[in-house]
N, C-alpha and C positions, 0 to 999 in steps of 0.2 A: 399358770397364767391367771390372773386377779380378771376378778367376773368383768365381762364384758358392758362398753355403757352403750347402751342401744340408741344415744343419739349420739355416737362418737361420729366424724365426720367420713369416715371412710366406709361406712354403713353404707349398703346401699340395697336395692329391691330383691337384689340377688341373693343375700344373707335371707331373708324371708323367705321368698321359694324354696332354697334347699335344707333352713331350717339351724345356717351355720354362725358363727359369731363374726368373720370375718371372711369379705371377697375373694376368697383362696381357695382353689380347685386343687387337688393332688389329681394326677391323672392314672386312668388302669393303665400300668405298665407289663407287659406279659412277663410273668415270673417274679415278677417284682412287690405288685400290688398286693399281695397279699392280709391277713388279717392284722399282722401285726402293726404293718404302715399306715392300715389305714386307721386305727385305733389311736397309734399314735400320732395322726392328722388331725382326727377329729375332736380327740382328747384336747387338743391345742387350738382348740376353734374353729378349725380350716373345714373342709369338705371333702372326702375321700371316696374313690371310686376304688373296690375292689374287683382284678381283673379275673373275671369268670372265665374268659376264654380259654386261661391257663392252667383252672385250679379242676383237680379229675371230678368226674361226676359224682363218688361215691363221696366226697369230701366237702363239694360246692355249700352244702346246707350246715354244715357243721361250723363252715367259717363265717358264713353271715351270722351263724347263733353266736361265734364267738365275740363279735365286732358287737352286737347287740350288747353282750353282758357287760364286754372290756368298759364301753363307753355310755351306759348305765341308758339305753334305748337312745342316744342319739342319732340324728340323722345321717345317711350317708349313703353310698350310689355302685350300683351293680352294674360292669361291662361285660354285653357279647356280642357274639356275632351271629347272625343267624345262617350261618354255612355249617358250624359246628356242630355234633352230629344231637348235645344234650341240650340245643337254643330252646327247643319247646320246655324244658325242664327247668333254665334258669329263668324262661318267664314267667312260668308257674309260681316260681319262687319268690320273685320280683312283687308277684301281687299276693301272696300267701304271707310274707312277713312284712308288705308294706314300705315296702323299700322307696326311699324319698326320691331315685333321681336312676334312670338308665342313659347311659350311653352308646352309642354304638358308632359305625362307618358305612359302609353300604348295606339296606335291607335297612328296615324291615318295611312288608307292604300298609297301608292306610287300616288295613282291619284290627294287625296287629299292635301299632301302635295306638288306634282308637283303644283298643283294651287297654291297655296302660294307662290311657288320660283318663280314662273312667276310674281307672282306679285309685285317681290323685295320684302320679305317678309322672314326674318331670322328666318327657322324653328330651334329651337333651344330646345331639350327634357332634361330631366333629370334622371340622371339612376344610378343605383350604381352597378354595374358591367360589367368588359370588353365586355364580350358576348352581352350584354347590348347597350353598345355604339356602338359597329362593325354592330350590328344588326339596329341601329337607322340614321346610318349612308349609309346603306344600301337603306334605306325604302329613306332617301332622305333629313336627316337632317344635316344642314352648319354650326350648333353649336351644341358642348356638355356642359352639365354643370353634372359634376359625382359628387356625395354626398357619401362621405366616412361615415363609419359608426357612428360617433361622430354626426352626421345631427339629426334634430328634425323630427317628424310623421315616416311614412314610411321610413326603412334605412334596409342596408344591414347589414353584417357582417366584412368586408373589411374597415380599418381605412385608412382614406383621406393617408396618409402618404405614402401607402404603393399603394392603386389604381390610387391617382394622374398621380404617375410616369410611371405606367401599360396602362394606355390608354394614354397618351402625349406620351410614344414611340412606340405606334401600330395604330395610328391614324392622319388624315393629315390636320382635321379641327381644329379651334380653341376648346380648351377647358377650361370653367370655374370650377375653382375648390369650391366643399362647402362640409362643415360641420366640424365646430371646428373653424370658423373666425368668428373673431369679432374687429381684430387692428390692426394696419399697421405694427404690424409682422408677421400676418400673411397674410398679402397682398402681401408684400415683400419674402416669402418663396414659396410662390404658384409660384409665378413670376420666381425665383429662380429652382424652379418645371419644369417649363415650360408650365405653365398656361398662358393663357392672361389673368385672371382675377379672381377676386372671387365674391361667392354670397351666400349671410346671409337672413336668413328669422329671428331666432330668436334674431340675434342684431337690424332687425330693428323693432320688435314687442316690444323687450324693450326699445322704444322710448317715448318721449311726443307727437308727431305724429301720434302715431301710432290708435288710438282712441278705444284700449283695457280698460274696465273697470276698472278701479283703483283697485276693489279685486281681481281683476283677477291678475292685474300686482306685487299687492302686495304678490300673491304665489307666481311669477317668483324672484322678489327681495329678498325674503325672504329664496330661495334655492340656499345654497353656498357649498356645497357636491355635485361633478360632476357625483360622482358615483350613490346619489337615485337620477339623471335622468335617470332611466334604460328601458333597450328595454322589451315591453309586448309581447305576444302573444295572448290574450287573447278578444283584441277587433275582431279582423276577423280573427286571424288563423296567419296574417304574423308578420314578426317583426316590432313595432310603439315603436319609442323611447319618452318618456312623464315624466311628472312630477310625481311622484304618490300622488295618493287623494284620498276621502272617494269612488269616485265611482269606481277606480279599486277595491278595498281592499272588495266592491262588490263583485265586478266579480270574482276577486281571490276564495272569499269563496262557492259562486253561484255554482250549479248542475248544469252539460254541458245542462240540459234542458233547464232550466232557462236562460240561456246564449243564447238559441237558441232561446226563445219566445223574451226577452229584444231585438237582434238580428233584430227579426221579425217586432215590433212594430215599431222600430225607421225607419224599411224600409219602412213600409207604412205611415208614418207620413213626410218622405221625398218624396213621392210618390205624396200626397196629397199635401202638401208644393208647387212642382214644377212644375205640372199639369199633371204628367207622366203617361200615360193611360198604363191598364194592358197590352196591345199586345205591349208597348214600352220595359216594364221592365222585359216580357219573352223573349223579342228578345235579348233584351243585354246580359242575362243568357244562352241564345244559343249559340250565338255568340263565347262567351268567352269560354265554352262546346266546341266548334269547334275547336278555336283557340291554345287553353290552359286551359285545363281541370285543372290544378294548380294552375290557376288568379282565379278560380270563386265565392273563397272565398273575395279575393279582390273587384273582381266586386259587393259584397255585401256590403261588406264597403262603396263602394260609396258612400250610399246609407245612411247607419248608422252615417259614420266621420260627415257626414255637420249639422246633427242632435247635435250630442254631443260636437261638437267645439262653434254650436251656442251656448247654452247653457253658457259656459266658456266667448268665445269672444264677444256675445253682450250681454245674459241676464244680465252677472255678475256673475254668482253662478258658481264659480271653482270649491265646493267639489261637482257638479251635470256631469259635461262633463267630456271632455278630454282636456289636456292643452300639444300640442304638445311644444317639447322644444328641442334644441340639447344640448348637455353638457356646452357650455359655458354660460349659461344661468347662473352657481355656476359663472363666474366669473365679470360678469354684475352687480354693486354694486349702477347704480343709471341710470334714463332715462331722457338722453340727445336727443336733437333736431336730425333730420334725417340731417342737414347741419354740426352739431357739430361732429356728428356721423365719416360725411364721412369727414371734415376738420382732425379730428383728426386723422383720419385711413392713410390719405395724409401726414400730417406734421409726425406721425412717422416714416414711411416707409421710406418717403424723409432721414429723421435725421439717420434712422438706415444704409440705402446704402450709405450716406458719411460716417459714422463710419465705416464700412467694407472698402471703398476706401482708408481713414485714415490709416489704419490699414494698406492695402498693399502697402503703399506708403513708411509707416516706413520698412518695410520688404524688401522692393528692394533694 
């Protein structure tokens, strides 16, 4: 991509915060985010969040070294959660290599994130409701990024359309907008929103970058029906918007028993997986008990999602896991480079704001 012109029009405050050439978020996708995509985000202008949640602890520091080298110290943004049993370790890390940008979902408390801001460090969460972001805003975060209901995994009920406009005029930090973009129209409508930005996790998992298993990718290509990507309830209790496959069609038919041992197993096989000793993973069930007796089905998810995405995003066997997706995923017909990706999302937006300019100029 030919150097960026810093008074192009689709510049906005948000490139400056996270230090990017252009309004474009890649989001930490579990399994997915890895070094390679976000190198190849960053390399291309965009802003990349590698997903910590996913990547082992012995490994976590190795990848952010690599992302540093690939993309010659540019900027770019560290996901976790703080249930996980290594969170104190990727914050360490967060403020040890200077890392431009964390994100996260529930947690972390005001003390924690005050340490980040001190560190120049753009705590930046994701939420899909007003209450949500006012609340996140509160705790101490300098960016929003709100995921309207059209989002892949975890999603609310409130379409991007309609919460966009609901938090940009109740709120006085930036906000990126996601779920339902994937082209420089809708980069240019967000904009128009009063977004600084957007951020797509499932356009850039349908990439050639993205190092998803070819059968895996060839379920995302192979769904052009925006409507069977529907919201489940059925993995932890809350709404996960997904492709559907042999292994919901499982669960769907499964006895709430059965759901509850399936449930059980995949927890202790992420337990063992991540070295999580039992007085870890009853304190996080307390916690969340304390906090919000309503998450605690969530906080079980943790637990379950990274099991079942693995399955999908590294073994390969899509009818075995979950294949989070947001609806645009029906209108994704072929996997372009994360540089073509974000070129193309740039040159339409550009072409579409002079065709509205066009337009009012005849009008005057």
């Amino acid at each position: 991509m030919s150097p960026v012109n810093h008074k192009h029009p689709l510049r906005t405050p948000l490139c400056e915060l996270l230090g990017c050439d252009y309004p474009v978020v890649q989001t930490a996708m579990g399994w997915v985010a890895g070094s390679s995509l976000v190198v190849a985000t960053t390399n291309a202008g965009g802003f990349g969040f590698l997903a910590g949640a996913t990547i082992a602890a012995d490994r976590i520091e190795a990848e952010i070294l690599r992302v540093k080298e690939l993309t010659g110290d540019r900027p770019f943004g560290l996901n976790f959660h703080m249930f996980q049993p290594n969170a104190q370790q990727l914050l360490d890390l967060a403020v040890k290599h200077k890392i431009r940008a964390v994100s996260y979902g529930r947690g972390p408390d005001k003390k924690t994130i005050g340490r980040l801001r001190d560190a120049g460090i753009v705590c930046m969460p994701t939420v899909g409701a007003l209450k949500h972001a006012q609340k996140a805003i509160e705790m101490g975060a300098n960016a929003i990024t709100i995921q309207g209901g059209e989002g892949g995994g975890h999603t609310g009920s409130v379409p991007t359309t309609v919460l966009l406009p609901q938090v940009v005029d109740a709120v006085q930090v930036p906000v990126i907008a996601a779920g339902g973009f994937y082209d420089g129209r809708g980069l240019l409508s967000a904009l128009a929103f009063g977004a600084q930005g957007i951020a797509m996790g499932t356009r850039f998992l349908m990439t050639s970058d993205s190092g998803v298993p070819q059968a895996t990718l060839a379920r995302y290509l192979a769904t052009k029906d925006a409507e069977q990507i529907r919201i489940s309830h059925l993995i932890d209790g809350m709404p996960q918007r997904m492709i559907p496959n042999e292994y919901l069609a499982m669960l769907e038919k499964a006895s709430p028993l059965k759901r509850v041992r399936i449930a059980l197993s995949l927890a202790l096989q992420w337990k063992a997986q991540t070295g999580m000793t039992s007085g870890h993973a009853l304190s996080v069930l307390w916690q969340a008990l304390r906090e919000d007796p309503a998450s605690v089905a969530q906080t079980v998810m943790a637990a379950n999602a990274p099991m079942l995405l693995q399955r999908s995003m590294v073994e390969g066997k899509p009818a075995e896991g979950v294949m989070s997706a947001g609806q645009v995923a029906a209108l994704i017909g072929k996997l372009d480079s994360c540089q073509e990706v974000i070129e193309g999302i740039v040159s339409q937006a550009q072409q579409r704001l002079q065709q509205l300019q066009q337009l009012q100029a005849t009008q005057a």
